[in-house]
C-alpha positions, 0 to 999 in steps of 0.5 A, a space after each residue: 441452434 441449427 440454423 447458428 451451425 448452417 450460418 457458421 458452416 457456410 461463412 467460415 468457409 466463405 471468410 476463409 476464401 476471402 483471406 486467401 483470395 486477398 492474400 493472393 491477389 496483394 499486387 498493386 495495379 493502377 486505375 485510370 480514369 482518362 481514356 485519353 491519356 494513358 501516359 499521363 492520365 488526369 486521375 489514376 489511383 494505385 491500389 491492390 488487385 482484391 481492393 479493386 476486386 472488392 470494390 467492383 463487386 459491392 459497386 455491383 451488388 448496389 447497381 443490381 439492389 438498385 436495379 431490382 428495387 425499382 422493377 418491383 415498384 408496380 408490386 408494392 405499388 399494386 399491393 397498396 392499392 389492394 390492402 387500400 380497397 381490403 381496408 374499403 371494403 370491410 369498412 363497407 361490410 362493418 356498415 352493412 352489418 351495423 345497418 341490418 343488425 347482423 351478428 358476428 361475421 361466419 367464419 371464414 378460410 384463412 385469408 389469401 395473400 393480397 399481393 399476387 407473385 410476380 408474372 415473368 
C-alpha cells in the first residue's frame, strides 16, 4: 500500500509537469532535415515545440538503453560462463559422491552471487 502512495506521490506531480510544460511550449517550429537548403528544404515537418521535445527525449532514452545494453554484454556473457561451470562442477560432485558413497552433502553458507558487480 505504501509503495502505491510513493509511486502516486511521485507521478501525479511528474504528470502534472508534463501538461503544463506541453501546454506551454504549444507553438509550432519547423524541422529541417537539409543542411543545404534552408529556403527550400527537400523535407521539413511542422510540429509543436513539446512534440519535438518529447520526441528527442525518448529517441535518447532508446540510444542510452541501447548504449548500456551493449556494454554489459561481457557480464552476462561472464555470468553464463559461470552459472555454466556452477552446473559442471556439481554434476561433478554428485559423481563423487555416488562413486564413494557419501551421504547427504554438510550444510553449507548461503551461496554467494555468481555474477561479480561491475569494476568502473
Amino acid at each position: 500500500m505504501l509503495r502505491k502512495l510513493v509511486i502516486a506521490a511521485i507521478l501525479v506531480p511528474l504528470a502534472a509537469a508534463i501538461i503544463a510544460f506541453a501546454v506551454a511550449n504549444r507553438q509550432a517550429v519547423t524541422v529541417s532535415f537539409d543542411p543545404f537548403s534552408s529556403a527550400a528544404p527537400a523535407y521539413a515537418t511542422t510540429l509543436p515545440l513539446f512534440a519535438l521535445i518529447f520526441i528527442v527525449l525518448i529517441f535518447g532514452v532508446i540510444v542510452g538503453g541501447v548504449a548500456a545494453w551493449l556494454r554489459q554484454g561481457k557480464w552476462r556473457r561472464r555470468g553464463r560462463r559461470l552459472e555454466a561451470d556452477v552446473r559442471e562442477l556439481k554434476g561433478e560432485i554428485d559423481d563423487i559422491r555416488r562413486r564413494f558413497g557419501t551421504g547427504a552433502p554438510p550444510a553449507a553458507d548461503p551461496p554467494a552471487p555468481l555474477i561479480p558487480p561491475p569494476v568502473p
